[in-house]
C-alpha positions in Angstrom: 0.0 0.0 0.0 1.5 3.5 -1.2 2.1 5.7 1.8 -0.1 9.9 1.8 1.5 12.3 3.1 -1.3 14.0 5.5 -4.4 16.2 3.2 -2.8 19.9 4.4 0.4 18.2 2.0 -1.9 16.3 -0.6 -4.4 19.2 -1.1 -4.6 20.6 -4.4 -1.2 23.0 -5.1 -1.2 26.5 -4.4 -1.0 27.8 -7.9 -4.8 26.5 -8.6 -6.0 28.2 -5.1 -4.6 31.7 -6.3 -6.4 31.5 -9.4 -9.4 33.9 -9.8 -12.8 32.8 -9.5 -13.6 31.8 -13.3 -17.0 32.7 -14.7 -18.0 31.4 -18.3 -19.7 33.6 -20.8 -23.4 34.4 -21.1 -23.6 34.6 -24.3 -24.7 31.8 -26.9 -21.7 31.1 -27.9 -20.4 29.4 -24.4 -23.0 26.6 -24.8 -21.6 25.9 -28.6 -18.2 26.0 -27.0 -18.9 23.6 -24.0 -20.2 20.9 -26.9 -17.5 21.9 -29.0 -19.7 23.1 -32.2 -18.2 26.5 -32.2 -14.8 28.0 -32.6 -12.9 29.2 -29.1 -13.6 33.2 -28.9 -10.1 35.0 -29.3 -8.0 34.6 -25.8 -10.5 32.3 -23.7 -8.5 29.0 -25.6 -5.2 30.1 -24.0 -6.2 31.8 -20.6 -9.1 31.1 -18.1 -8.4 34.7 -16.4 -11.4 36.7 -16.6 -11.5 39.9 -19.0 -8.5 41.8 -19.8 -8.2 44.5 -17.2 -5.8 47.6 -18.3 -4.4 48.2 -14.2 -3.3 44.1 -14.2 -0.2 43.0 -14.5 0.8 40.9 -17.6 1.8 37.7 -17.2 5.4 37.0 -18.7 5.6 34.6 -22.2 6.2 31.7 -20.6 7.8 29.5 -24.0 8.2 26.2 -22.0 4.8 26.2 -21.0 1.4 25.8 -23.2 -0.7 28.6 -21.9 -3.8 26.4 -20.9 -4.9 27.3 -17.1 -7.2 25.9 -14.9 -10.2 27.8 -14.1 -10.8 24.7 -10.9 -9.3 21.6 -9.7 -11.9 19.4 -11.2 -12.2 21.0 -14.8 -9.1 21.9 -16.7 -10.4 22.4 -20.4 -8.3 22.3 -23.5 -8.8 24.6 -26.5 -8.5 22.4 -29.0 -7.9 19.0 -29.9 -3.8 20.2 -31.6 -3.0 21.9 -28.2 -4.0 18.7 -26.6 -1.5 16.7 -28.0 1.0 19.1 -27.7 1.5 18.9 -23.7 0.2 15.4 -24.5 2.6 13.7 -21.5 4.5 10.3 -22.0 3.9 7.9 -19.7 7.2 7.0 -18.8 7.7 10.3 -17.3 8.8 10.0 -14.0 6.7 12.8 -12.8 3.6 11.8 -13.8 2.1 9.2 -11.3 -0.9 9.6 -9.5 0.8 9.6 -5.9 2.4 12.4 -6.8 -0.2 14.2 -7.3 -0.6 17.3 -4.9 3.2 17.6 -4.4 5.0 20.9 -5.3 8.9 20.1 -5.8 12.1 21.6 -7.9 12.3 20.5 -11.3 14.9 21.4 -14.3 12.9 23.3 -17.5 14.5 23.8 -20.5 13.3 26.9 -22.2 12.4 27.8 -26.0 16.1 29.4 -26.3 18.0 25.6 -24.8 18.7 26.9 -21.6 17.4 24.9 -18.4 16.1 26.7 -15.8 15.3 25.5 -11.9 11.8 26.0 -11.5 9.3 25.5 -8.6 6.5 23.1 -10.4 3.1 21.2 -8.9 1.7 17.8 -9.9 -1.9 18.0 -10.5 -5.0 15.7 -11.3 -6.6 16.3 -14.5 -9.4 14.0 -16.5 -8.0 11.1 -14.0 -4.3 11.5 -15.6 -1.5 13.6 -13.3 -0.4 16.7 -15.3 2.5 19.6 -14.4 2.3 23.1 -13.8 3.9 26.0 -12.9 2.3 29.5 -11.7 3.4 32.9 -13.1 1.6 35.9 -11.7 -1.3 34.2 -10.3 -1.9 32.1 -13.0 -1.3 28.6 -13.9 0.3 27.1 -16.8 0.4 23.3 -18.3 3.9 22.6 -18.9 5.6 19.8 -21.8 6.7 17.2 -20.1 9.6 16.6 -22.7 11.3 19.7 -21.5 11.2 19.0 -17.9 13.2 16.4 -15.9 13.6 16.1 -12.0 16.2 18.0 -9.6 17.3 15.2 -7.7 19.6 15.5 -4.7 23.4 15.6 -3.9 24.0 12.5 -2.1 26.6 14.1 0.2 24.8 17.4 0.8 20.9 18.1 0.4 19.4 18.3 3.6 16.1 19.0 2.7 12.9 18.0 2.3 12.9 15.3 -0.4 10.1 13.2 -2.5 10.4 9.6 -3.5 9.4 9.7 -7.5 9.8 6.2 -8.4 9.2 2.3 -6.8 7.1 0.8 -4.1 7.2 4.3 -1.8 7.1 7.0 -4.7 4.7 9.5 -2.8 6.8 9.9 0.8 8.6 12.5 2.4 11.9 11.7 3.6 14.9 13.3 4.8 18.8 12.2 4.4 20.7 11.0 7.4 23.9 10.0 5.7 24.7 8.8 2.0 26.7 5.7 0.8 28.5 4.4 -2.6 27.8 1.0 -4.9 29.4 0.7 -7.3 30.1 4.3 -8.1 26.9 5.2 -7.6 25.3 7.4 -5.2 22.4 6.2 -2.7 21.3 8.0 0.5 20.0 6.4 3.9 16.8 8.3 4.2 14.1 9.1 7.5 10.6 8.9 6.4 9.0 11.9 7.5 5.5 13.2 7.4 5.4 17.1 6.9 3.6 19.5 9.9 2.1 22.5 8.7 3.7 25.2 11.4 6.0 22.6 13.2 8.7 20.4 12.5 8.2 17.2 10.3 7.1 14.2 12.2 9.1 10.8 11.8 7.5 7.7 11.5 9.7 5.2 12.3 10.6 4.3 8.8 14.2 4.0 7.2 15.3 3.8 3.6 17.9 3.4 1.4 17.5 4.8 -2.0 19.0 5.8 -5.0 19.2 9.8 -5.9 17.8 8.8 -9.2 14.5 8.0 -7.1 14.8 11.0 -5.2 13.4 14.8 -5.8 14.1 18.0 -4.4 10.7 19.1 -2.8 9.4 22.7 -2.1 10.0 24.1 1.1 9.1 27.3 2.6 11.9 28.8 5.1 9.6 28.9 7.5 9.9 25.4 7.3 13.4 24.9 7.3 13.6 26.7 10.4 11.3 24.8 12.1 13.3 21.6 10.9 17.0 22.7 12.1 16.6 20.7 15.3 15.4 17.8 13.2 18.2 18.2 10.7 21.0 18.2 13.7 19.3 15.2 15.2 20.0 13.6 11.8 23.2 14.3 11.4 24.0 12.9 15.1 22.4 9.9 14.2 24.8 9.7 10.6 27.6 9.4 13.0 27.3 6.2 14.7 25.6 4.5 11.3 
């Protein structure tokens, strides 16, 4: 049985909470578009903002990104069958796995121009399938899978809050007490941890040992981080006599 992290760390990423309530169309067109027997109105394909106010802020031209946003967690519409496929997402992505879903972590995003960027991205439920994201200025963007891989951790240094992405206990928190080589490659000896909202993370008695290729770099506030220093030291005490 996969192990869920508690609801406050499960719920539905922040991105899709900022987002302003969406309102569709009164006019006659928005039933033709909701069975599809009318052609998207200019704009509404590509953003599920409301009306174009002149005081807001624009949202930066995000080229990694197809510019499809949520309007709710439970109905993410598409504009078209061609923009569908185009963040159409493998399945072999490591990413992409249901017990992910809800988790915010670092990720590596190569941009139109070849350069990769580290980005902070969420892992959201869509039509029953997991999709990525990314927030810019409030609103939420579907991101190509093929131009985003996982920031996994340093074996001898990352400290923080990490996710397991792949195997039998994808979907935990853990945190690293002390790291090992096989072969020339990099594992770390990992606390299962299950995240507090406004306290330090709680362990749960469970230890692993995992490669850094299952491994990602989560999201953490520094609010957290300061609240897990004693945790971290107690960690690092317990690295000495392994």
């Amino acid at each position: 049985m996969l192990f869920h992290p508690p609801q406050h760390y499960r719920s539905r990423p922040p991105p899709l909470q900022g987002l302003p309530f969406f309102r569709a169309p009164q006019s006659s067109s928005s039933s033709s578009l909701a069975l599809g027997g009318a052609t998207p109105m200019p704009d509404s394909s590509t953003s599920l903002t409301p009306a174009w106010n002149p005081s807001a802020r624009t949202p930066g031209w995000e080229p990694a990104f197809d510019t499809v946003t949520p309007p709710s967690p439970t109905s993410l519409p598409i504009a078209s069958t061609s923009r569908a496929a185009a963040v159409e997402e493998p399945a072999h992505h490591p990413l992409l796995k249901l017990p992910l879903v809800g988790v915010s972590l670092k990720a590596n995003v190569t941009e139109a121009d070849g350069k990769v960027k580290e980005q902070n991205i969420s892992i959201v439920e869509h039509n029953g399938r997991p999709r990525l994201i990314r927030t810019v200025h409030s609103t939420s963007f579907f991101l190509s899978p093929d131009r985003v891989s996982a920031k996994h951790p340093n074996a001898t240094r990352d400290n923080g809050l990490l996710v397991v992405i792949q195997g039998e206990h994808t979907g935990k928190y853990v945190r690293r007490i002390h790291h090992k080589y096989s072969d020339g490659r990099p594992s770390m000896i990992l606390a299962v941890v299950t995240p507090v909202d406004g306290a330090a993370d709680s362990r749960v008695g469970e230890q692993l040992e995992l490669d850094v290729d299952f491994l990602c770099i989560a999201v953490e506030a520094k609010k957290q981080k300061d609240l897990n220093s004693s945790l971290r030291s107690q960690l690092r005490s317990e690295a000495q006599n392994l």
